[in-house]
C-alpha positions as CSV (number, residue, x, y, z in Angstrom):
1,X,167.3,39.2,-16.6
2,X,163.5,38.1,-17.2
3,X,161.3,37.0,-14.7
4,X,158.1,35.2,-16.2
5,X,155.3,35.3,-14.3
6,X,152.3,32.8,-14.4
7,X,148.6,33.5,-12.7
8,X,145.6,31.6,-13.5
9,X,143.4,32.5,-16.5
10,X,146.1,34.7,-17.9
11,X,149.2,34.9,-20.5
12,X,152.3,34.3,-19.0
13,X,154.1,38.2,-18.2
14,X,157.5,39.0,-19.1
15,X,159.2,41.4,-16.5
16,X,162.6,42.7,-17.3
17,X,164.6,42.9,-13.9
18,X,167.5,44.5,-12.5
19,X,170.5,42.2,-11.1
20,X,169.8,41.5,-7.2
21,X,166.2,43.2,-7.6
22,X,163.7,40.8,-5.3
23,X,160.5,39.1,-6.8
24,X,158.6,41.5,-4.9
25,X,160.7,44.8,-6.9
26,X,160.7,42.7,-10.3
27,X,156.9,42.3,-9.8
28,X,156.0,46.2,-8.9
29,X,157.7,46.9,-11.6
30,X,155.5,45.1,-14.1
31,X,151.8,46.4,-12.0
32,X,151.1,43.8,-10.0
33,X,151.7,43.9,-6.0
34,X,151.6,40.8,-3.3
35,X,150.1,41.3,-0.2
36,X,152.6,41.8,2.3
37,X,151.3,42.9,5.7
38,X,154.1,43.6,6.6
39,X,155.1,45.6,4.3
40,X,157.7,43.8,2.2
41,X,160.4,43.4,5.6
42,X,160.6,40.1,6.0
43,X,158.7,39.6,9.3
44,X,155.6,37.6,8.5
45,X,156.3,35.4,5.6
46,X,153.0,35.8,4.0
47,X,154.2,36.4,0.5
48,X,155.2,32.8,-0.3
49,X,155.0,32.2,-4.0
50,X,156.6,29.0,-6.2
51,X,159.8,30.1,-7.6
52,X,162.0,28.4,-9.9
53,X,165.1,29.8,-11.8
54,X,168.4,31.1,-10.7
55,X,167.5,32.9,-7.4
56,X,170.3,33.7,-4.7
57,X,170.0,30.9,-2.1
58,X,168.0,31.6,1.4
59,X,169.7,33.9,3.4
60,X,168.7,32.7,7.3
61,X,165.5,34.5,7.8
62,X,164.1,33.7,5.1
63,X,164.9,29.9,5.3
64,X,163.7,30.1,9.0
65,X,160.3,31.5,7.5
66,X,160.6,28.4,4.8
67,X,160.5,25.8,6.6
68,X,157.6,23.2,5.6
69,X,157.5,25.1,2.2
70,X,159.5,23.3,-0.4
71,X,159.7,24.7,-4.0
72,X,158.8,28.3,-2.1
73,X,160.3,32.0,-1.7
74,X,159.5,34.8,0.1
75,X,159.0,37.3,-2.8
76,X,160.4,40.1,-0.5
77,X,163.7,38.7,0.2
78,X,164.3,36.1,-2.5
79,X,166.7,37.9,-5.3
80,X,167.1,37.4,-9.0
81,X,170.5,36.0,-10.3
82,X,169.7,35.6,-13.2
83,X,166.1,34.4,-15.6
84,X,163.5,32.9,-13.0
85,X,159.4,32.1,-12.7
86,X,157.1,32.6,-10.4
87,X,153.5,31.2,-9.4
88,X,151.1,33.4,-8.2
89,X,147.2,32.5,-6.6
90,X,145.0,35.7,-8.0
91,X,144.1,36.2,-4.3
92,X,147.7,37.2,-3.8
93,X,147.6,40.1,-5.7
94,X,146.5,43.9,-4.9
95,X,144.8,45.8,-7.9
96,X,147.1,48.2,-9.6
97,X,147.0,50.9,-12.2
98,X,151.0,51.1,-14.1
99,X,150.4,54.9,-14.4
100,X,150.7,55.5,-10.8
101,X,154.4,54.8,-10.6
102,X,156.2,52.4,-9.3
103,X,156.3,51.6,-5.5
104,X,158.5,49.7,-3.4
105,X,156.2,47.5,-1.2
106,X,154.1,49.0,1.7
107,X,151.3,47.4,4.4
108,X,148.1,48.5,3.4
109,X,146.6,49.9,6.2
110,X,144.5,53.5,5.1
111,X,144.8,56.5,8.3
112,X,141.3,56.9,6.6
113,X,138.6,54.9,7.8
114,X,134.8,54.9,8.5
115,X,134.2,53.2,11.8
116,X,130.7,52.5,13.6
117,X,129.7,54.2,16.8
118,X,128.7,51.8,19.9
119,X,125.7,51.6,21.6
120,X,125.7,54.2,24.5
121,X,123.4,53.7,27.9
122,X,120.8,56.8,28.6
123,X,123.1,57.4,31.5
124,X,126.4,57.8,29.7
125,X,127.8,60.9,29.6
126,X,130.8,60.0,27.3
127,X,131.0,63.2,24.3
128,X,131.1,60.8,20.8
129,X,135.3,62.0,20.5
130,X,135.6,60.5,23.9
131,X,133.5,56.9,23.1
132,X,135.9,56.7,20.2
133,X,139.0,57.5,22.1
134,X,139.2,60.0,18.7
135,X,140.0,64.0,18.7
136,X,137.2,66.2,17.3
137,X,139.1,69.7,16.7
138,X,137.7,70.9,13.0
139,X,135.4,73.1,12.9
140,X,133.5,70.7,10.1
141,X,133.5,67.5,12.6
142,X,132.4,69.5,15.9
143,X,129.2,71.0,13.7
144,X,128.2,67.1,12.0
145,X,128.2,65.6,15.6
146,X,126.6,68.7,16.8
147,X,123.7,68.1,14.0
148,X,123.5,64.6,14.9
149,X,124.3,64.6,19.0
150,X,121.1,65.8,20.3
151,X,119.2,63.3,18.8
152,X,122.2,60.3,20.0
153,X,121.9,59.5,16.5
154,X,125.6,59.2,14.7
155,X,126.0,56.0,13.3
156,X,129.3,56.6,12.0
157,X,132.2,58.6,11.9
158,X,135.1,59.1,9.4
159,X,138.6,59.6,11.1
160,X,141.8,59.9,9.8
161,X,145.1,59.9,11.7
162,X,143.2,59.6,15.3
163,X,140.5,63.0,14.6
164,X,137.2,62.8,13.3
165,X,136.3,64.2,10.2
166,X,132.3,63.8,9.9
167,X,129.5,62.1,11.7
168,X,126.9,60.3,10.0
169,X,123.0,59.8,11.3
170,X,121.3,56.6,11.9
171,X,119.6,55.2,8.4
172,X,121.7,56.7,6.1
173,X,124.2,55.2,3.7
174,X,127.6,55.0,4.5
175,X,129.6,57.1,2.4
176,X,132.4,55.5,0.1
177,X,135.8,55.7,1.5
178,X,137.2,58.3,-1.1
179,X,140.7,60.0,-1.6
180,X,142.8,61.6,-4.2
181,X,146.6,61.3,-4.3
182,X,147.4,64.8,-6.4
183,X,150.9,65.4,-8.4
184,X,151.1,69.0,-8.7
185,X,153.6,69.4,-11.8
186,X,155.3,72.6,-12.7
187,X,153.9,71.8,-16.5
188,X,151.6,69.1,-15.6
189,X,148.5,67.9,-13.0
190,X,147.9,64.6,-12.0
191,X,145.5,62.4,-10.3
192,X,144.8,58.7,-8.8
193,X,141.2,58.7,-6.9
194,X,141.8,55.3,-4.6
195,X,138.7,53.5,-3.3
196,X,140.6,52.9,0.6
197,X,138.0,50.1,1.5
198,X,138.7,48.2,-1.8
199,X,142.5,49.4,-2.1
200,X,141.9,49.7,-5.5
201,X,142.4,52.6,-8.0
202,X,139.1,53.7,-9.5
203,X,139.8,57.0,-11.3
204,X,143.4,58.7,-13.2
205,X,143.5,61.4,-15.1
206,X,146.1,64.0,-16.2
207,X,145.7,68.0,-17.5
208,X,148.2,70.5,-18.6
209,X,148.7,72.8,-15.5
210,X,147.0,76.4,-16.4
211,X,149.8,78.3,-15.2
212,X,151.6,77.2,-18.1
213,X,149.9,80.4,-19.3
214,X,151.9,82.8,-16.8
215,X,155.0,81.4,-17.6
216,X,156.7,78.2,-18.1
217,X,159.4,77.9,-15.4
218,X,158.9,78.6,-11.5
219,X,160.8,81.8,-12.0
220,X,158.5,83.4,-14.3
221,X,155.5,82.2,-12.1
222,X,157.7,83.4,-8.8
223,X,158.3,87.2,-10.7
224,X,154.4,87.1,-11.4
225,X,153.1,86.0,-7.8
226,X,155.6,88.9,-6.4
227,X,154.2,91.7,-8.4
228,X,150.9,91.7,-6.4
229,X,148.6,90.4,-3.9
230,X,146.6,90.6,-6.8
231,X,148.7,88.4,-9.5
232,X,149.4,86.0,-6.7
233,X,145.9,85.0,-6.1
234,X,145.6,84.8,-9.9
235,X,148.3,81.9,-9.7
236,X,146.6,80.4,-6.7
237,X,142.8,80.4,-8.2
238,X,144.5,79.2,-11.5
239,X,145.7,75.8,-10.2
240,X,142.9,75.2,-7.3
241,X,140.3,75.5,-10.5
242,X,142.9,72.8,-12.5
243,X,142.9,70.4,-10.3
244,X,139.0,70.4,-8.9
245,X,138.2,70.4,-13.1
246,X,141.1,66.9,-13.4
247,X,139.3,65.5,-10.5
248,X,136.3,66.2,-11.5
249,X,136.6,65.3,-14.8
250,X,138.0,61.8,-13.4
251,X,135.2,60.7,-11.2
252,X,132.6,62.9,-12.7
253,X,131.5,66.1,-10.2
254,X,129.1,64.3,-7.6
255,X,131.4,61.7,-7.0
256,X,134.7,64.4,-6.3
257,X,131.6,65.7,-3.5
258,X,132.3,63.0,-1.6
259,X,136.0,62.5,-1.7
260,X,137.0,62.8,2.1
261,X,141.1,63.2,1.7
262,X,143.7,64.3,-0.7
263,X,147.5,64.3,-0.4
264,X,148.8,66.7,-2.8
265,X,152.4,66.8,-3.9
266,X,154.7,69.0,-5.8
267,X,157.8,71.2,-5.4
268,X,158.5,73.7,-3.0
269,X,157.3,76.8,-5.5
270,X,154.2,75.1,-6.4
271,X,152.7,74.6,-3.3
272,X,153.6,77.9,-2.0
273,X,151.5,79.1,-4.9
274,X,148.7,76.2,-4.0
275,X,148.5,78.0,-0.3
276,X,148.2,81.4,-1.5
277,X,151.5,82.1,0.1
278,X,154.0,84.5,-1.3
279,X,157.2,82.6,-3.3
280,X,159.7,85.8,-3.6
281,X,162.3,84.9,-1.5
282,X,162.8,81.3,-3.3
283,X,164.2,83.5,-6.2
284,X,166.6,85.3,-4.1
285,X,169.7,84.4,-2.6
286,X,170.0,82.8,0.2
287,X,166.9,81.3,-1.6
288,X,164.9,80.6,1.8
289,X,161.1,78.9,1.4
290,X,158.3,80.2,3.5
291,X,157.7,76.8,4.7
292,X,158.9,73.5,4.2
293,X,156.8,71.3,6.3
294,X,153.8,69.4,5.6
295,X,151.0,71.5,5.5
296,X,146.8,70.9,6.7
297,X,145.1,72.8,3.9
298,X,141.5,71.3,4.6
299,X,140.1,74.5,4.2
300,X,140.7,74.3,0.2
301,X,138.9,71.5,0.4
302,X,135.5,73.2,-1.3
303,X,137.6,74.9,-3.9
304,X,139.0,71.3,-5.1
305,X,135.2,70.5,-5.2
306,X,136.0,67.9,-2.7
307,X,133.6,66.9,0.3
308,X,133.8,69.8,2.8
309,X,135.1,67.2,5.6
310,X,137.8,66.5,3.4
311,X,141.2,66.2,5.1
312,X,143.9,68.1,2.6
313,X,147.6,67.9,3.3
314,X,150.2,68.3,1.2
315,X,154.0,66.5,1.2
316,X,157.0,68.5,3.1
317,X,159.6,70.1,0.8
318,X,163.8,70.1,1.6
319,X,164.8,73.0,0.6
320,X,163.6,76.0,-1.8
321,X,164.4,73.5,-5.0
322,X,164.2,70.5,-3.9
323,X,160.4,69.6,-2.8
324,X,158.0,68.1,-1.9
325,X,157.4,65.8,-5.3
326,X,160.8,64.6,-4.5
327,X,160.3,63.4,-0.9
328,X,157.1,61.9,-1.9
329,X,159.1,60.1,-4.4
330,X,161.8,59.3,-1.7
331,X,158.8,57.6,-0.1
332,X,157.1,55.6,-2.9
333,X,160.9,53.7,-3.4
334,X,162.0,53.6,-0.6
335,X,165.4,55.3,-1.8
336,X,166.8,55.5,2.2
337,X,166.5,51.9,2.3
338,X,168.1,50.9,-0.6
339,X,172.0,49.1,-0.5
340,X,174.7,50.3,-2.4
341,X,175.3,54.3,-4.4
342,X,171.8,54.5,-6.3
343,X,171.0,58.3,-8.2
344,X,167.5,59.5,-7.5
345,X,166.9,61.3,-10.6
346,X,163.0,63.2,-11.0
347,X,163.5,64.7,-14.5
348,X,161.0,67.7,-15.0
349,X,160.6,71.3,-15.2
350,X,163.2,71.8,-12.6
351,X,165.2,68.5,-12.6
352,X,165.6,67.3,-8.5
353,X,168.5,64.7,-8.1
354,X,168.7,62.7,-4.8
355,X,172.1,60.7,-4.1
356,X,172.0,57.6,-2.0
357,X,175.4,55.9,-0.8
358,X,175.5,53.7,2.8
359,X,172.3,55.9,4.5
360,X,173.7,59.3,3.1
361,X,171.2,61.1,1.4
362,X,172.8,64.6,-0.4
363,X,170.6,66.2,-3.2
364,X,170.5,69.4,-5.6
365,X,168.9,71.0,-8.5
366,X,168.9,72.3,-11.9
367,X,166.7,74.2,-14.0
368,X,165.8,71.9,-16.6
369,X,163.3,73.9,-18.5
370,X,159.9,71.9,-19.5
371,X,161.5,70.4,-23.4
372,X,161.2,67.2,-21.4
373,X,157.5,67.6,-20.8
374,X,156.8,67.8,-24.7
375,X,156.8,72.2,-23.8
376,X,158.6,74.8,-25.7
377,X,158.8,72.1,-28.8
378,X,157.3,73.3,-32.7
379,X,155.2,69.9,-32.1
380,X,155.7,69.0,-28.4
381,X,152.9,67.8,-26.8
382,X,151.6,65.9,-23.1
383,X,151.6,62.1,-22.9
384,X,148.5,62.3,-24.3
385,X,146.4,60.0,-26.8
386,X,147.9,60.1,-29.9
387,X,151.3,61.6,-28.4
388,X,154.7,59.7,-30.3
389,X,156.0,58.3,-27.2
390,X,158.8,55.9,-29.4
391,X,161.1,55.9,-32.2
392,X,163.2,54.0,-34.4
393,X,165.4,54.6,-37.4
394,X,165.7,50.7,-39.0
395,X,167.5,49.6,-42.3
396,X,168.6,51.9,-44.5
397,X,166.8,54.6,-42.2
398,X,163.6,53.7,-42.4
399,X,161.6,55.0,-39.6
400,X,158.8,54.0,-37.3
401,X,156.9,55.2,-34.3
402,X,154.2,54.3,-31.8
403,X,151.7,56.4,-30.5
404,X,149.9,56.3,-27.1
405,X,146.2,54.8,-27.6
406,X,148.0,54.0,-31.0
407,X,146.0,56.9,-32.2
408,X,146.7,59.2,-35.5
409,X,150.4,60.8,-34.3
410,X,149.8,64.8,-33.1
411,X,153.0,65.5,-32.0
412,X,156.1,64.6,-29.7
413,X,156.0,63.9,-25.9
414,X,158.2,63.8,-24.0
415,X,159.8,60.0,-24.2
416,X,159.3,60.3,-28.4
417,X,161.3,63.5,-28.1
418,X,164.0,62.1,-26.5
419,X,164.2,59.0,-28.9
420,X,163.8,60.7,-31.8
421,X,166.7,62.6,-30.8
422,X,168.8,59.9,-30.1
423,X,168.3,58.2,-33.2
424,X,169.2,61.2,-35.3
425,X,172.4,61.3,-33.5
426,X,173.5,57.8,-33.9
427,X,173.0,57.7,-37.7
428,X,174.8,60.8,-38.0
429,X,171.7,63.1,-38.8
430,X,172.3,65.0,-36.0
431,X,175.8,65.9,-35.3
432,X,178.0,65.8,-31.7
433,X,177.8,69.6,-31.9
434,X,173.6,69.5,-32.3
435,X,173.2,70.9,-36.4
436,X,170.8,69.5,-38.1
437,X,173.2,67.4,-41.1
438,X,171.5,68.0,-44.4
439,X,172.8,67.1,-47.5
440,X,172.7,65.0,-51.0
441,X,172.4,61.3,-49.1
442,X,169.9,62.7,-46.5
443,X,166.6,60.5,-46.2
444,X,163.4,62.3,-47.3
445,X,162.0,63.0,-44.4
446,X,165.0,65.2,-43.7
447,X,163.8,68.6,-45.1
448,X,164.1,72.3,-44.7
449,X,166.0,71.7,-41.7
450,X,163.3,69.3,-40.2
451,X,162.8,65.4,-39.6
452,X,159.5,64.7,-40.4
453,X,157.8,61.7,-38.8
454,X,154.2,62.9,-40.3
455,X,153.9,66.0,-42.5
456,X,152.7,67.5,-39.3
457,X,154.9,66.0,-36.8
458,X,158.2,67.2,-37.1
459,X,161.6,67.5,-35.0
460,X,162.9,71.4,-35.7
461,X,166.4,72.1,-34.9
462,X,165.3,74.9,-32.6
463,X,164.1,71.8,-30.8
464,X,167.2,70.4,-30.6
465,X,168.6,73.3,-28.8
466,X,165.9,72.8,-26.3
467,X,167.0,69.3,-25.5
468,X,170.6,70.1,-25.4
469,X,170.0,72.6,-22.8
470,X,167.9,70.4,-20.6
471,X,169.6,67.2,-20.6
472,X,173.0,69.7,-20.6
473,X,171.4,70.8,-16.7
474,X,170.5,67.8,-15.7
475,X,173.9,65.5,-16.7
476,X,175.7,69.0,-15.1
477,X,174.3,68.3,-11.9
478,X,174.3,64.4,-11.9
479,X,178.5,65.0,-12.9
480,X,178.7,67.7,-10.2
481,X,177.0,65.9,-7.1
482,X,179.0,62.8,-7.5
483,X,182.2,65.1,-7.6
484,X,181.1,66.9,-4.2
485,X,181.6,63.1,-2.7
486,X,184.5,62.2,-4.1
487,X,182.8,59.9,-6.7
488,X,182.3,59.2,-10.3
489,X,179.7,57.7,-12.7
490,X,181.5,54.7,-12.8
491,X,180.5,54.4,-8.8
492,X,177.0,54.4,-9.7
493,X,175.3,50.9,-8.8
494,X,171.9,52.1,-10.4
495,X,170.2,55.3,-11.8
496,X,166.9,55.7,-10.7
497,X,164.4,57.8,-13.2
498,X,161.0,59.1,-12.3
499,X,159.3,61.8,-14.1
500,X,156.0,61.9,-16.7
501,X,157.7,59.8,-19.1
502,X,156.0,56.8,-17.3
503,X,157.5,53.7,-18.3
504,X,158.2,54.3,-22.1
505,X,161.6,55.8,-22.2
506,X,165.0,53.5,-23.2
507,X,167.6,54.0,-21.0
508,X,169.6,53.6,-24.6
509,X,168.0,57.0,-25.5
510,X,169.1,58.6,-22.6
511,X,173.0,57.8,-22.8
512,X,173.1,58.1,-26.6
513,X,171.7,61.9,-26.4
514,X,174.1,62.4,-23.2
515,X,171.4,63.3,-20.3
516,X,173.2,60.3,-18.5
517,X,176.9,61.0,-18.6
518,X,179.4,58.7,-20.0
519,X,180.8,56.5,-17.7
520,X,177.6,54.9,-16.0
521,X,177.6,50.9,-17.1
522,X,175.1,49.7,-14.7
523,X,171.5,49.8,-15.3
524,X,168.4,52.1,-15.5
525,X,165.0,51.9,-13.7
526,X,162.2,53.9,-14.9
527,X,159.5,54.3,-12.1
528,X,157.0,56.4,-13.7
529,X,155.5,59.0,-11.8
530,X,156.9,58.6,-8.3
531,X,155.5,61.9,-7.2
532,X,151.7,60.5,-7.5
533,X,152.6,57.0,-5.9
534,X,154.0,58.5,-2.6
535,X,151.2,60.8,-2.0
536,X,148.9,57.3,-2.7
537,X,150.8,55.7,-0.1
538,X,150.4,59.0,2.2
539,X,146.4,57.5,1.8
540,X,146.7,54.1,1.9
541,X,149.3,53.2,4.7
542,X,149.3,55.4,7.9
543,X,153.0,54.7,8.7
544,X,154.5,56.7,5.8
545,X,153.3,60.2,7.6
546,X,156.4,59.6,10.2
547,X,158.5,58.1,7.4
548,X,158.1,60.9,5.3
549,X,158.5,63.5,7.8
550,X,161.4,62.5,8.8
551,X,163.0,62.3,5.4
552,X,163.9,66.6,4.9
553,X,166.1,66.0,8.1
554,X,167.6,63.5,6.2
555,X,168.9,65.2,3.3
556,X,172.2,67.5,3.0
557,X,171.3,69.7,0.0
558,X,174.3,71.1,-2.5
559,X,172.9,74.4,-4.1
560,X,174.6,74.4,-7.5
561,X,174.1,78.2,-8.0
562,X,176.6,78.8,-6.0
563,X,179.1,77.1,-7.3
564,X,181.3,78.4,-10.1
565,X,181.9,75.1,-11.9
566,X,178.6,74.6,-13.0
567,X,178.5,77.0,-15.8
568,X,181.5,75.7,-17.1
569,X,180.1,71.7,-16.6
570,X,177.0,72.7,-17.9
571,X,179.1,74.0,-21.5
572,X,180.8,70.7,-21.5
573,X,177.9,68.7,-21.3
574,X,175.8,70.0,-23.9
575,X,177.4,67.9,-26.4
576,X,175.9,64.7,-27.6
C-alpha cells in the first residue's frame, strides 16, 4: 500500500507501507519524523495531520483526542488499510538523515544539555553541584569548576544524565551541544554527529574497520587478542584510531574537539576489544562475556579525539553473541512493543536474530561470515560511491545496474551482491545446487565462469559459494528459532531487516536466493542501520537509558552451537 505525502514547496512522496503500519511508521520509513512529545503513545495528540484514504476507523482514544478536528488523524495511532494521503505543515517535521536507520518514534528530549548557572549572594555557601541540584564526581568536571570557582565565575555547565561534565567562565562562548552516535561493525564503522540543541544531524560518515586486517570474523580477532597483552592492545589501538580518524574526518578535527558525548554500539566481541578487555572466554564453551552491561568509558574520550569532558558509554550486550548492536537495534524499533510474531533479523558479520511473539523476546546467533558486507568477494566492496547496490536481468537477459552516487561501477556491495545473485538464479544461470551454468545459449557476459557487469566488475563462482554459506547460517537459524517455539515461517506476521544494506535491498532478492526460507508470505521491512539509530536515540532522548537496560533481562537466548540439528539445517538450506 502507498501512502502519498504532501508538504509545501515540495513534490508529492511516495512511501511504500506495510498493512496495519501507522502514518507515523509509514512516514519514518520514508525520512521524515513528526513531532510527538510524547513520543508516538498516544497521550498528547499533538501529531494531528489531514488524512484522507482508506485508514482503519478511530479507535476510542484517538477519537477522544479528535474531537473539534474534522478531516484529522493522529499519525501515531491512525493505521493504513490500504493507499491513503497525508498533509503535513513543514513545522511538523524533525530533520532527518535516511542513512541513520529507521526509528520508531521517540520524544526528543537530549540527557545532554548546557544549562546557565544562577546568580549566587556573596554570602552563599552552596558548592556549584549543589546550586544545580547536579552530581560533580569526574575527575574532568571537579577540575573545570575548580579553575573557574575561585573566581565565582562559571557561567555554564554541561550535564548529562543529572552529573556535570564541564564548567564554563563568564564571557566565553557557549560550546555547541555535540555528540556522536558510533556503530561499531565487525567489518564496518559508522558515525551520525547530532547537533542536540537543533536535533538535527550535521555530520555521517562510514570507514572499513581496520581490524579487518587481523582477521575477518570475531574468532580470528578473539585468537589474536588472546595471544598477548601485547596483540590485544594492537586490536584495541586499531579501532580507537578508526573511529577518532571517521569522526574526524566527518566534522573535520577541531570540531570532533568539542564533541561532549558518544554512545558507541556494537556486539559483545567488539567492544570487549574497544575496552581493552580480554575476549577469550567468548570463544570457549560455556562461551561467557567479561561483561555485558553498559559500560562508562569517558576516559577514551581523548583517544576518539573527542573533547576531554566527553561522556562515552557504550550499549549493553545479551549474551557472548548476541550484543550490544542488537539491543540498540531492539531500541531504535521498538521491537518489545510491537503486536503480533515479528523476526528481528541484524544481517552482518555474525548474523543476530531476535524473535518477538505476545512480549516474548528469544534470540540466537550464527556466524554469517562478512560476503554480505561486500568482504571475501573477487569484487566485493563497502556501500561506497560507485559501489553496484542493484541489479536486473530484463528481456532477453539484458542487464542493468545502479551505482551509489551513480558513479563509474567498482565493484559489488553488499545489496548488488545479493541481487545479482538472485537474478542469476531465476533465469537459470545459476543453478539450485550454486554452479555457475555455462553453455552454447549463455549471454556474453557469462564468461570463464564469471558474470560480468563491467570488464572489471564481475560475480565469480567462488563468490557464490560465499553467499551460499552466509545466507545458508542465517536462514539455519531463522528455521531453527521458530522450531524451538513450536512455530513456522508461515507464523511470521513480519520480517524485520537491519544491517549496512540501508534501504536498497528487495525483499524479492532475499527469498529468490533462499536467506529468507520458504514459507514466509508476509512482508519485509528494511530499517537500515538500526545499530546507529539506537545509540542516536541513547543521545537524543533520556528515557531510552532505562528502556534499554532493561531489555538483556528481557531476552531468553538459544545458543545454536549446541545443538546438533544445526549442522544438518545448515546443509539443507544452502540450496537456492
Amino acid at each position: 500500500m502507498i501512502l502519498t505525502v504532501c508538504r509545501p514547496g515540495h513534490e508529492d512522496m511516495a512511501i511504500e507501507a506495510s498493512d496495519r503500519a501507522t502514518i507515523m511508521e509509514a512516514l519514518a520509513l520514508g525520512g521524515l519524523h513528526l513531532d510527538a512529545p510524547c513520543g508516538g503513545r498516544g497521550r498528547c495528540g499533538k501529531c494531528l495531520v489531514k488524512a484522507s484514504g482508506r485508514l482503519e476507523p478511530p479507535g476510542e482514544r484517538e477519537a477522544g483526542l479528535l474531537e473539534g478536528h474534522e478531516g484529522y488523524r493522529l499519525a501515531c495511532l491512525a493505521r493504513c488499510a490500504g493507499d491513503a494521503s497525508v498533509g503535513l505543515a513543514a513545522e511538523s517535521l524533525f530533520k532527518a538523515v535516511k542513512g541513520l536507520g529507521w526509528s520508531a518514534p521517540y520524544s526528543l528530549d537530549p540527557p545532554i544539555r548546557l544549562l546557565a548557572v544562577p546568580e549566587r549572594g556573596r554570602q552563599d555557601q552552596r558548592s556549584l553541584s549543589e546550586l544545580m541540584g547536579l552530581e560533580a564526581g569526574r575527575r574532568q568536571a571537579l577540575e573545570s569548576i575548580g579553575a573557574l570557582e575561585a573566581d565565582r565565575a562559571a557561567a555554564h555547565v554541561l550535564a548529562c544524565h543529572g552529573e556535570i561534565l564541564a564548567a564554563f567562565p563568564a564571557g566565553q562562548e557557549a560550546p555547541a551541544t555535540l555528540a556522536a552516535a558510533l556503530d561499531l561493525g565487525t567489518t564496518g564503522l559508522s558515525v551520525a554527529v547530532l547537533d542536540l540543541a537543533g536535533r538535527e544531524i550535521v555530520a555521517m560518515g562510514t570507514a572499513l574497520n581496520p581490524q579487518t586486517a587481523i582477521g575477518a570474523d570475531v574468532i580470528s580477532r578473539i585468537t589474536s587478542a588472546a595471544q598477548s597483552a601485547e596483540d590485544l592492545r594492537g586490536l584495541q589501538d586499531l579501532v580507537l584510531d578508526g573511529l577518532r580518524d571517521l569522526v574526524a574526518s566527518a566534522v573535520g578535527q577541531p570540531t570532533a574537539r568539542t564533541i561532549s558525548g558518544a554512545v558507541i554500539s556494537g556486539n559483545t566481541t567488539m567492544l570487549h576489544l574497544l575496552a581493552g578487555v580480554n575476549p577469550k572466554s567468548l570463544a570457549q564453551a560455556p562461551y561467557r562475556p567479561i561483561f555485558t552491561g553498559a559500560l562508562d568509558v569517558s576516559w577514551l574520550a581523548p583517544r576518539l579525539g573527542l573533547a576531554g569532558h566527553a561522556m562515552v558509554t557504550t550499549t549493553p550486550s545479551i549474551s557472548a553473541f548476541v550484543g550490544g548492536d542488537i539491543t540498540s537495534g531492539m531500541l531504535a524499533i521498538k521491537l518489545a512493543e510491537r503486536p503480533g510474531t515479528r523476526m528481528f533479523i541484524d544481517i552482518g558479520t555474525n548474523g543476530e536474530i531476535v524473535l518477538s511473539r505476545g512480549g516474548r523476546l528469544v534470540a540466537t546467533s550464527c556466524a554469517a561470515g562478512p560476503a554480505l558486507e561486500g568482504m571475501n568477494i573477487a569484487c566485493g566492496t563497502r556501500a561506497v560511491t560507485g559501489a553496484v547496490d542493484g541489479f536486473r536481468l530484463g528481456p532477453g537477459l539484458a542487464p542493468a545496474f545502479t551505482t551509489i552516487g551513480q558513479a563509474p561501477a567498482i565493484g559489488l556491495c553488499g545489496s548488488g551482491l545479493i541481487d545479482v545473485c538472485a537474478e542469476l538464479v531465476k533465469a537459470g544461470l545459476i543453478s539450485r545446487t550454486g554452479k555457475m551454468v555455462q553453455g552454447p545459449g549463455s549471454p556474453p557476459e557469462l564468461r570463464d565462469g564469471r558474470y560480468h557487469l563491467t570488464d572489471s566488475v564481475f560475480l565469480g563462482q567462488k563468490d557464490v559459494r560465499q553467499v551460499q554459506l552466509a545466507k545458508g547460517a542465517i536462514a539455519a537459524a531463522m528455521r531453527m528459532l521458530l522450531e524451538r517455539l513450536g512455530l513456522s515461517m508461515a507464523d511470521l506476521d513480519e520480517v524485520i531487516v537491519a544491517g549496512s544494506f540501508g534501504f536498497h535491498l528487495r525483499a524479492e532478492s532475499l527469498s529468490d536466493i533462499g536467506l529468507i526460507p520458504g514459507g514466509y508470505r508476509g512482508p519485509v521491512t528494511f530499517v537500515g542501520n538500526s545499530s546507529l539509530a539506537g545509540a542516536a536515540r541513547l543521545l537524543l532522548d533520556r528515557t531510552a537509558r532505562d528502556e534499554i537496560g532493561r531489555l538483556p533481562g528481557q531476552v531468553e537466548v538459544i545458543e545454536l552451537a549446541f545443538d546438533p540439528r544445526f549442522q544438518e539445517t545448515f546443509l539443507a538450506e544452502l540450496g537456492f
